[in-house]
N, CA and C atoms as a LAMMPS dump frame, in Angstrom:
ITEM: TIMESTEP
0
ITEM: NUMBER OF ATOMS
237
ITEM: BOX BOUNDS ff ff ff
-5.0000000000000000e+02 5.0000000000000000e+02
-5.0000000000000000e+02 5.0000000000000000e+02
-5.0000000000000000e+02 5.0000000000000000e+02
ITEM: ATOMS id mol type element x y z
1 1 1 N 383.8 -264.166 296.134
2 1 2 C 384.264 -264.002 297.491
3 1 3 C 385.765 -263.746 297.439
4 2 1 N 386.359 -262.633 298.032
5 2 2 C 387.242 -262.307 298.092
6 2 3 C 388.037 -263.252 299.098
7 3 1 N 389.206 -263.841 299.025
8 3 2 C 390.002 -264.919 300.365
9 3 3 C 390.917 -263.987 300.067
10 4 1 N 391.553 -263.421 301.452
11 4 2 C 393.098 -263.233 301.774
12 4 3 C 393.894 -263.972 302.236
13 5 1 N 395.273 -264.653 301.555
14 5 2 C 395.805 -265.504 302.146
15 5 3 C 396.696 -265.252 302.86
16 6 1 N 397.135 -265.965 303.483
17 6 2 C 397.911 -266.374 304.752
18 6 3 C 398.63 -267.603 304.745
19 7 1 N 400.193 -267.278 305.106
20 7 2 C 400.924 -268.672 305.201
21 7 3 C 400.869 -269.397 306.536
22 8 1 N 400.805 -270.569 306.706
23 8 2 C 400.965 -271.213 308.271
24 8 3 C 401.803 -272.72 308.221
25 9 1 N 402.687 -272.722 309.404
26 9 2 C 403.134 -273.561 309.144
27 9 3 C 402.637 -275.077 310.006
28 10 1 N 402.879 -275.922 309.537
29 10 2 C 402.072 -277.371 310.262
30 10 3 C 403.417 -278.378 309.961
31 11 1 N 403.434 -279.139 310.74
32 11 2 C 404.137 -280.201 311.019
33 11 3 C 403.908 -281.348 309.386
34 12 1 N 404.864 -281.788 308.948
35 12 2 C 404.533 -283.217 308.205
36 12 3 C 403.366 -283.945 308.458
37 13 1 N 403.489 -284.266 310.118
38 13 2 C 402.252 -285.056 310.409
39 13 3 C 401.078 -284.676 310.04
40 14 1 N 400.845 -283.095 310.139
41 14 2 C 399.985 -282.649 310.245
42 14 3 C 399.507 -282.409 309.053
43 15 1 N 400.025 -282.425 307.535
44 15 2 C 400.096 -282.257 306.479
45 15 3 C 399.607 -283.234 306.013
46 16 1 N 400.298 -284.401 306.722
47 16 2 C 399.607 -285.63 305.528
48 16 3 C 398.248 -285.952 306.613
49 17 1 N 398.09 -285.573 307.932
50 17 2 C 396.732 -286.018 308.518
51 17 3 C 395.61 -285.141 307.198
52 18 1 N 396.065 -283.457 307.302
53 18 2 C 395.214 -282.822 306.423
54 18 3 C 394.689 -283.436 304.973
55 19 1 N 395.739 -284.392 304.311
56 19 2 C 395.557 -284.8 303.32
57 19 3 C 394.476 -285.648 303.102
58 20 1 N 395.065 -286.39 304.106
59 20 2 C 394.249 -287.765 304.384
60 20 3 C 392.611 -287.072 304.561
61 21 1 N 392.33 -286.047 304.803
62 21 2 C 391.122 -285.347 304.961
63 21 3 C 390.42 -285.497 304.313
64 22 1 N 391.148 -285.016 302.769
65 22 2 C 390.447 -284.427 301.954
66 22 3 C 389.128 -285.343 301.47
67 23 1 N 388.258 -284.761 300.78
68 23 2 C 386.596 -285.216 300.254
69 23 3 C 387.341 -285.964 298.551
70 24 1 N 388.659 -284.91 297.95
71 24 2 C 388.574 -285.371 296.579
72 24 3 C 390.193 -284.778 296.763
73 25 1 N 391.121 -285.259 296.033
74 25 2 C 392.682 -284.958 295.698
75 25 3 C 392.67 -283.564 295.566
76 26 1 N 391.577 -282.93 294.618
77 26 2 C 391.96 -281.448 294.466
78 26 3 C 391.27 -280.367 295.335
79 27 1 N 390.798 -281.186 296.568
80 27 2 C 390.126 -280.235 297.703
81 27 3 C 391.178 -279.185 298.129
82 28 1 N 391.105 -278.432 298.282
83 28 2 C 392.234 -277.147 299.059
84 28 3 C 392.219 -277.351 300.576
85 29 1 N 393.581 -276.908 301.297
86 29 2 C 393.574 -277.26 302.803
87 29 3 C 392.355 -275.999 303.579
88 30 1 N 392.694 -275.326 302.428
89 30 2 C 391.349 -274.008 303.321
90 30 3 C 389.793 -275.196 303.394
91 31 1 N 389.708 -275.393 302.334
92 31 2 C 388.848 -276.338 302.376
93 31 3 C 388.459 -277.244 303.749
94 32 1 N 389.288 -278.069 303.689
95 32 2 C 389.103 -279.216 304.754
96 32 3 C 389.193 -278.439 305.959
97 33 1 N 390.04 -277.324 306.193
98 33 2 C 390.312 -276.613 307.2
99 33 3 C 389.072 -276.287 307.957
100 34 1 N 387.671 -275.44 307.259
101 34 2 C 386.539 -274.977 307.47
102 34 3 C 385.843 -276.012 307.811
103 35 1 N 385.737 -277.002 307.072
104 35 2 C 385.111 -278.132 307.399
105 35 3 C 385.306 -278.947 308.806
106 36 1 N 386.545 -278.759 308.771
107 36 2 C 386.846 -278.945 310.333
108 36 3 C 386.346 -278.041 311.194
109 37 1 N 386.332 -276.645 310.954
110 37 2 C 385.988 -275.875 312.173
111 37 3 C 384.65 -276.294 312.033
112 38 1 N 383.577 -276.108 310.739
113 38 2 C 382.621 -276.221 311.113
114 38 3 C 382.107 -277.305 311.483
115 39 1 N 382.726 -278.341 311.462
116 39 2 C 382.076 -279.916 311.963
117 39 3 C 382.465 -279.627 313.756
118 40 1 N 383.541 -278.942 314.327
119 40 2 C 383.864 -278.845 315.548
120 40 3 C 382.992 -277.571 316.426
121 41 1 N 382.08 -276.93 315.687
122 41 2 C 381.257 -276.148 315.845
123 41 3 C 379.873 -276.281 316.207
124 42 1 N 379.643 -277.754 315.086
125 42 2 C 378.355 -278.328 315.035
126 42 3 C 377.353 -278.453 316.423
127 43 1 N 376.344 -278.084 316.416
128 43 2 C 375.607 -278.561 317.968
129 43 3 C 375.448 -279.822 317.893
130 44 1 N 375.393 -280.608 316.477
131 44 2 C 375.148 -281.858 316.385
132 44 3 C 376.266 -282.602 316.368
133 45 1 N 377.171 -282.561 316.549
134 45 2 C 378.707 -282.945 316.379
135 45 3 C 378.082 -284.819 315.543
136 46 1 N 378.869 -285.833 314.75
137 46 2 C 378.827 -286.625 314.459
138 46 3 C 379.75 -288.047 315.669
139 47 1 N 378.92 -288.573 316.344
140 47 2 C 379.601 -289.728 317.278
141 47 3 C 380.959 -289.902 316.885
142 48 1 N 381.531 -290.383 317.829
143 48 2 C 382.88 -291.052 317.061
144 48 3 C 383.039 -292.738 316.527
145 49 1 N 382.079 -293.236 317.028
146 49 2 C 381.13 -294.211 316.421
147 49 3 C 381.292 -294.364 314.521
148 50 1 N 380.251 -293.217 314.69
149 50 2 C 379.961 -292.696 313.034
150 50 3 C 381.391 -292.088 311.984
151 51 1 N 382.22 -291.307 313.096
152 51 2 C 383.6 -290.815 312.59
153 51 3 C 384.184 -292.594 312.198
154 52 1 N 384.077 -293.43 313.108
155 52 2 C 385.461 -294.308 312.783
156 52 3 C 384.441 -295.361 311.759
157 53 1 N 383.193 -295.125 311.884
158 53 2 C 382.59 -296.163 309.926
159 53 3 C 382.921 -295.12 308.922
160 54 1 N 382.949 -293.949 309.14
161 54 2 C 383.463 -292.732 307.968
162 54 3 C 384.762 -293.295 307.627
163 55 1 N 385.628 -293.342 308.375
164 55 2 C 386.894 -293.768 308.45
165 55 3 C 387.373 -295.066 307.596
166 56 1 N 386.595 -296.167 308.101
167 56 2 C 386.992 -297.327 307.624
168 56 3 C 386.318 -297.646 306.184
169 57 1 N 385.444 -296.587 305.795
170 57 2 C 384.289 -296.695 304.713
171 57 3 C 385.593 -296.325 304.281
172 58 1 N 385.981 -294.813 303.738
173 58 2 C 387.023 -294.355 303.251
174 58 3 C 388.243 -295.403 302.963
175 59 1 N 388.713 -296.374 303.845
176 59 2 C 389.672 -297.177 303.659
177 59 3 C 389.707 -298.093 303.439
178 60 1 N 388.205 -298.746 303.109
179 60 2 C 387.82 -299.588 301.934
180 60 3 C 387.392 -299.098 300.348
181 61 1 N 386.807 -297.803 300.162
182 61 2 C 386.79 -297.594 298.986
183 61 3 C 388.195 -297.03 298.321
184 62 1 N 389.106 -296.978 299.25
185 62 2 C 390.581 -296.804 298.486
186 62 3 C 390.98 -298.129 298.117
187 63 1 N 390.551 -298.83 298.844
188 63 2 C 391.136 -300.176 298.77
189 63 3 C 390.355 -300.79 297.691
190 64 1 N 389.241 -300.56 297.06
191 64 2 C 388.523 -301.227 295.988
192 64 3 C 387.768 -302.104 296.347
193 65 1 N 387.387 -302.006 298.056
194 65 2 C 385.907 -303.011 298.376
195 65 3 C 384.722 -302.485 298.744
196 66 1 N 384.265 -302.288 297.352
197 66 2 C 382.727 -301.515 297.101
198 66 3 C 382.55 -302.214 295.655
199 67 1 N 380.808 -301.906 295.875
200 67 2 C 380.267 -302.267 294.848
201 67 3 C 379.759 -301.331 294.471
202 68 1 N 379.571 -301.25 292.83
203 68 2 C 378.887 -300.131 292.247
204 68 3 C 377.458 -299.947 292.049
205 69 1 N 377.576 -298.808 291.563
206 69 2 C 375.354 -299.282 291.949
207 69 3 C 374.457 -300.432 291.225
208 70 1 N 375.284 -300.797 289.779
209 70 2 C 375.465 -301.508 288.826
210 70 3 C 375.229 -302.991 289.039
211 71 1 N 376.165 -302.905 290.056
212 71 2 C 376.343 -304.497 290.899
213 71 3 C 375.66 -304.88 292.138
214 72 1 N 375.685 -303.773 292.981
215 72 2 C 374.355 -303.58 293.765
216 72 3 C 373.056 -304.051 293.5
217 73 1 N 372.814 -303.904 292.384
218 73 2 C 371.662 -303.25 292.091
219 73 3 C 371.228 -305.384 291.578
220 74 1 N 372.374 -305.741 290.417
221 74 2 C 372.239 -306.684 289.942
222 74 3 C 372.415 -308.134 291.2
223 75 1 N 373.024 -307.661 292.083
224 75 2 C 373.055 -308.36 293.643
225 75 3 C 371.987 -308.56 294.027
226 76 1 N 370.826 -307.209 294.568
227 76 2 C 369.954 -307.391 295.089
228 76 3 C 368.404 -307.696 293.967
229 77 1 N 369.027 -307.87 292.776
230 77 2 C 367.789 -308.884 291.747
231 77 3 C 366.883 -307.163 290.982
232 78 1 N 367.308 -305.851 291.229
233 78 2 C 366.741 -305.171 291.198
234 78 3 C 366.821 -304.444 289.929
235 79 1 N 367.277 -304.975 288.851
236 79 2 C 367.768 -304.789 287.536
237 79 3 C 366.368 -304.73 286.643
């Protein structure tokens, strides 16, 4: 697929909101960009409900409160 690029400019804020986006560190802003249009496109759009457990999920697995499937797994006796 051929991409033509294009420069645009965005605010700081808006830079580190984009960041804060991303799925993985080396996602591209085109990336998250689409993802945005197409999540704002969606007929099914996702609650904002569901957006703010996305949210706080995200800001516990930065934070290191998750368990792995490992431990999960040995939690629920299923080993």
């Amino acid at each position: 697929m051929y991409m033509q690029g294009s420069l645009i400019r965005v605010s700081a804020t808006t830079k580190q909101s984009l960041d804060g986006l991303k799925n993985h560190p080396r996602e591209s802003f085109s990336d998250v960009i689409d993802r945005l249009v197409a999540n704002y496109l969606d007929e099914e759009p996702l609650s904002m409900e569901t957006l703010k457990a996305i949210r706080q999920a995200r800001i516990d697995i930065k934070a290191g409160k998750f368990f792995t499937m490992e431990e999960a797994e040995s939690e629920l006796g299923l080993e």
